[in-house]
Backbone bond lengths (Angstrom), bond angles and torsions (degrees), N, CA, C in turn:
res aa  C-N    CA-C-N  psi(-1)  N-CA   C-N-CA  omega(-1)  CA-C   N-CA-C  phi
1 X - - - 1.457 - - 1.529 108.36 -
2 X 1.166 103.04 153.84 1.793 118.60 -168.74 1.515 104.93 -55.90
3 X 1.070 158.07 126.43 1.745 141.49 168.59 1.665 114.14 -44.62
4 X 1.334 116.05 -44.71 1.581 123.01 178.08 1.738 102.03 -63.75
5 X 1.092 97.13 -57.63 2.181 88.61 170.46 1.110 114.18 -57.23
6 X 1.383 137.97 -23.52 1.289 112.97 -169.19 1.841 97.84 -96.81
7 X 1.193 110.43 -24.59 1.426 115.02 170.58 1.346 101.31 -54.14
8 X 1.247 126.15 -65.06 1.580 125.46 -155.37 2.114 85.93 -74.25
9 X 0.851 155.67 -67.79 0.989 145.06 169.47 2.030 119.49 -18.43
10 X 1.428 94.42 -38.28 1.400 94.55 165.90 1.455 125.48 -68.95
11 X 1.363 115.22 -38.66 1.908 142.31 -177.69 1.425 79.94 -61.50
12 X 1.592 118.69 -49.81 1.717 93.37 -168.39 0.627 130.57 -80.70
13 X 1.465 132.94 -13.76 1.430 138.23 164.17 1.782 135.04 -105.06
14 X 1.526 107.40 1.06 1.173 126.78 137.18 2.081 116.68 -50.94
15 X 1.102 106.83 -51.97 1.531 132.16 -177.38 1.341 104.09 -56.54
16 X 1.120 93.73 -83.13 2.351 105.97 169.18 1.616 98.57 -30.97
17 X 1.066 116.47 -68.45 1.628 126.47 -172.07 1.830 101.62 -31.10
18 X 1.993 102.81 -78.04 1.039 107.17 -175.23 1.650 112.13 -46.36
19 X 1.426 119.04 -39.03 1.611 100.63 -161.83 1.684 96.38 -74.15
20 X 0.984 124.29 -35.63 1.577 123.32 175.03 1.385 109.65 -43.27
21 X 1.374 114.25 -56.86 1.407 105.93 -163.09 1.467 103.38 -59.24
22 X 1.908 124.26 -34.31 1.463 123.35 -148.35 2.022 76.59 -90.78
23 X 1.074 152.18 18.30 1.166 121.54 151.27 1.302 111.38 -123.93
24 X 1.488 129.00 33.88 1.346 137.97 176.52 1.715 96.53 -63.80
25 X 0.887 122.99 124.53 1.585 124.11 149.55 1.523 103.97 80.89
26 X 1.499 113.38 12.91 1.532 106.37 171.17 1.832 105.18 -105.97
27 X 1.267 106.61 -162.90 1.994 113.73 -177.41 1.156 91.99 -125.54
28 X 1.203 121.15 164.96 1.662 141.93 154.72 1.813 102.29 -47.04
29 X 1.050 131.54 -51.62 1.326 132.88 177.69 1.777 133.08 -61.45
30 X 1.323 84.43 -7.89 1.739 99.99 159.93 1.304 115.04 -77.69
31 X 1.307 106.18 -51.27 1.559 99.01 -175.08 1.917 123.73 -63.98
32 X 1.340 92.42 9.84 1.879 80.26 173.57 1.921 92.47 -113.76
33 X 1.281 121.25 11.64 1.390 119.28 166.70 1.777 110.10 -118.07
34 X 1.143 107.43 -24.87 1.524 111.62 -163.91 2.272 101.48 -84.57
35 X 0.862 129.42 65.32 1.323 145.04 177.32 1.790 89.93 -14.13
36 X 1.403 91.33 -75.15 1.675 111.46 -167.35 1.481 114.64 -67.40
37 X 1.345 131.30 -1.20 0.935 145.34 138.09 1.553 138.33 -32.79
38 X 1.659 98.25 -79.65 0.951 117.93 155.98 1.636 130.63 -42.96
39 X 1.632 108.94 -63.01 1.189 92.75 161.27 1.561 158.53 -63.21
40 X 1.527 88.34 7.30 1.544 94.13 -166.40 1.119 103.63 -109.93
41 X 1.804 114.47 -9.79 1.527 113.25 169.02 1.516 119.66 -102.87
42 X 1.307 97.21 1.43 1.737 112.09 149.39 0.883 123.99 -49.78
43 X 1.571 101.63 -72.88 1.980 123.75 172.58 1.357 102.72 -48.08
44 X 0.799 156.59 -28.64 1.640 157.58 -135.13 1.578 97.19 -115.76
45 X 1.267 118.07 -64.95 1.163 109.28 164.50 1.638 153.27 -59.62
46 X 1.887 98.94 -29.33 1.336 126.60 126.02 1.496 130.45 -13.44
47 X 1.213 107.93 -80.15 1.535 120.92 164.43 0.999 111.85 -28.28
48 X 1.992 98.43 -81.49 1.544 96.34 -158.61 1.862 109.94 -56.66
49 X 1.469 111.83 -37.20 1.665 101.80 -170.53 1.782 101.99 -52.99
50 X 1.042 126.29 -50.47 1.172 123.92 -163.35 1.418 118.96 -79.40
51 X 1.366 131.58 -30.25 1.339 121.30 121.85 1.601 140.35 -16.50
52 X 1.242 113.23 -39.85 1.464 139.38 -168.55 1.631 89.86 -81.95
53 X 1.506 118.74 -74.76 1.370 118.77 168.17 1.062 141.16 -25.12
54 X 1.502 118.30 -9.93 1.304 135.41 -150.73 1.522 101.48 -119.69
55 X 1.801 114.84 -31.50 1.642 132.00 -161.16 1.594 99.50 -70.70
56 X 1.423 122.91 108.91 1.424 116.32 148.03 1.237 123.50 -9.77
57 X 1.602 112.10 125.04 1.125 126.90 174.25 1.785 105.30 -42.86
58 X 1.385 105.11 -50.64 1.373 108.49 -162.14 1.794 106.89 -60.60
59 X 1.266 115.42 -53.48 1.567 135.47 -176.41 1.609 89.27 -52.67
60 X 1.575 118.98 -58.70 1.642 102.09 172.87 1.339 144.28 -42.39
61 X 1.761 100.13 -43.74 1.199 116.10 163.85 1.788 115.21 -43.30
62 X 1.377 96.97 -76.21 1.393 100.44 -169.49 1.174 127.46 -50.54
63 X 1.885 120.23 -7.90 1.619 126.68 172.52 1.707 95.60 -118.49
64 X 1.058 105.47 67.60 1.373 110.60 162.60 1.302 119.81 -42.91
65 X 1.492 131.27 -43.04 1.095 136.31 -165.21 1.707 114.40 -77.15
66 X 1.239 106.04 1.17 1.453 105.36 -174.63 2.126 92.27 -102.60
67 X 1.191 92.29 153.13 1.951 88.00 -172.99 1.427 98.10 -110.56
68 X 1.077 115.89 77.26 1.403 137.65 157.63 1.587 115.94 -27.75
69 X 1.167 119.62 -67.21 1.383 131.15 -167.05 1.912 88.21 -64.39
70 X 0.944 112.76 -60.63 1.738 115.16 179.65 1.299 117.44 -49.03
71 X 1.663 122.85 -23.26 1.420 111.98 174.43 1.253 115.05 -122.51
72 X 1.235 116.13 14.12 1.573 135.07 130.71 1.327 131.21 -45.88
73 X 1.718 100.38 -59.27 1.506 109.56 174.15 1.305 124.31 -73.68
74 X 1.144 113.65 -31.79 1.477 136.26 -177.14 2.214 91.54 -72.46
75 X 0.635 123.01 -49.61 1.548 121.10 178.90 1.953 98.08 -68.21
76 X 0.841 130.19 -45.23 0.984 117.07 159.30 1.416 169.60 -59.23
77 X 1.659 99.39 -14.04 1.391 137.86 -162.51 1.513 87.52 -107.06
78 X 1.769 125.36 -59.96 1.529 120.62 169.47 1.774 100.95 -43.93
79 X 1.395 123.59 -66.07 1.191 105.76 -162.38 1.408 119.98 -54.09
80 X 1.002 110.06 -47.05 1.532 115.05 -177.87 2.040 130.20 -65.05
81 X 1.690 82.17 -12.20 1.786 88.62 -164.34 1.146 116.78 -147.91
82 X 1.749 87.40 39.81 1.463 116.24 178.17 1.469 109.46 -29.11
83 X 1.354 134.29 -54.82 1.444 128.65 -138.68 1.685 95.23 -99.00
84 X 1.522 111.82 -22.05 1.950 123.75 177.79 1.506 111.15 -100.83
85 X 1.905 105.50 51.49 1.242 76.19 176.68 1.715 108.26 -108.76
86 X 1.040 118.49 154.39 1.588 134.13 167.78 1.341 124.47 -59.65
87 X 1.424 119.33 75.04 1.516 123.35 177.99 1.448 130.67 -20.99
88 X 1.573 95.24 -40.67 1.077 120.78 -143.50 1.794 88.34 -85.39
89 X 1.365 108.80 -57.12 1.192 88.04 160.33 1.318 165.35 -71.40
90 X 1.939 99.24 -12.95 1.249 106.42 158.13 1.796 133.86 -63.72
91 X 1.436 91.61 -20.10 1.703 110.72 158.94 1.673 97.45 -59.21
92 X 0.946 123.97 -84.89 1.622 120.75 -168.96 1.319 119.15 -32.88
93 X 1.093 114.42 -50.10 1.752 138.58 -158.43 1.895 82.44 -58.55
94 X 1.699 101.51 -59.87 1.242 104.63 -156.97 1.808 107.35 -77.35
95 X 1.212 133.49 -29.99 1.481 130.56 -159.71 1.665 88.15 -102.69
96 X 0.640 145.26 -45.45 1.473 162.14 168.60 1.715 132.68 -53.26
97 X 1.264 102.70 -63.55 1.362 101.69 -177.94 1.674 118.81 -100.10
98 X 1.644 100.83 -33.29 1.910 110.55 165.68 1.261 114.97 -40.35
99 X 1.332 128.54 -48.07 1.146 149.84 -162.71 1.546 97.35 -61.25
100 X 1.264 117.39 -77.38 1.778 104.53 -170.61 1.627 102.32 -79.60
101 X 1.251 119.66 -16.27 1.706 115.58 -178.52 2.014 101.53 -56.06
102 X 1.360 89.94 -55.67 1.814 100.17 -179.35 1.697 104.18 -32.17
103 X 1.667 97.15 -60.64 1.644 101.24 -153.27 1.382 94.33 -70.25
104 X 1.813 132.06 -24.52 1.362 92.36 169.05 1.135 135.05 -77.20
105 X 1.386 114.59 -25.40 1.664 137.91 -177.48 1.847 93.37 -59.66
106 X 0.950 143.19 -19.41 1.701 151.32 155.56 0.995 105.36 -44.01
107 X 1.450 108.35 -86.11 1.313 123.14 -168.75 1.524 129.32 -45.00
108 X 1.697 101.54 -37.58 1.616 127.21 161.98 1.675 113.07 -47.05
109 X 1.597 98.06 -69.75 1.514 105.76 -168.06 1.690 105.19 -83.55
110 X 1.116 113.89 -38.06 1.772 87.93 171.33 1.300 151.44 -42.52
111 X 1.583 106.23 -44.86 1.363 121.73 146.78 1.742 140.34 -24.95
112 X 1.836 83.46 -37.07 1.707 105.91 -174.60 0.880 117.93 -83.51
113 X 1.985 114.53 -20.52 1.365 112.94 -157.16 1.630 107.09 -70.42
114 X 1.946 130.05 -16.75 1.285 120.73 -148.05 1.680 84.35 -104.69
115 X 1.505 113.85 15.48 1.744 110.04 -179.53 1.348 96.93 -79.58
């Protein structure tokens, strides 16, 4: 694997990590009071899409199982629509989809670490 993909593969799952940890032990109902909340699981998701943007076509190919085009778009839709964004789904994105995104982004970079 390329060294810059496996870097940007790290940003993405460094990222997943952080937004996990900032909703450890909170509810979906914080985030329409918690300001600083919200934004930091913006940024988090941010990252990782734009990170993602960055991964060789080829390195994409070969982890099919990660939905690339979805956390592409999803980094994009926050950037662009800052003021419309859907809580509700940034709750999902984050309790929901981090969760198996991490374990593949594992499975990816572990392998690499003995390169």
């Amino acid at each position: 694997m390329r060294k810059d993909d496996l870097i940007r593969l790290r940003h993405m799952l460094d990222a997943a990590g952080e937004a996990l940890s900032f909703v450890k032990g909170k509810t979906r109902t914080e985030l329409d009071t918690n300001r600083m909340l919200v934004l930091s699981l913006v940024k988090e998701i941010e990252i990782i899409g734009e990170a993602a943007s960055k991964v060789s076509a080829e390195t994409k190919s070969k982890n099919a199982r990660i939905p690339w085009p979805d956390i592409i778009d999803m980094r994009n839709h926050l950037t662009h629509v800052y003021f419309d964004i859907d809580l509700d789904i940034v709750w999902d994105t984050v309790t929901k989809d981090l969760p198996p995104l991490v374990a593949e982004l594992e499975k990816v970079i572990l392998p690499e670490k003995g390169h």
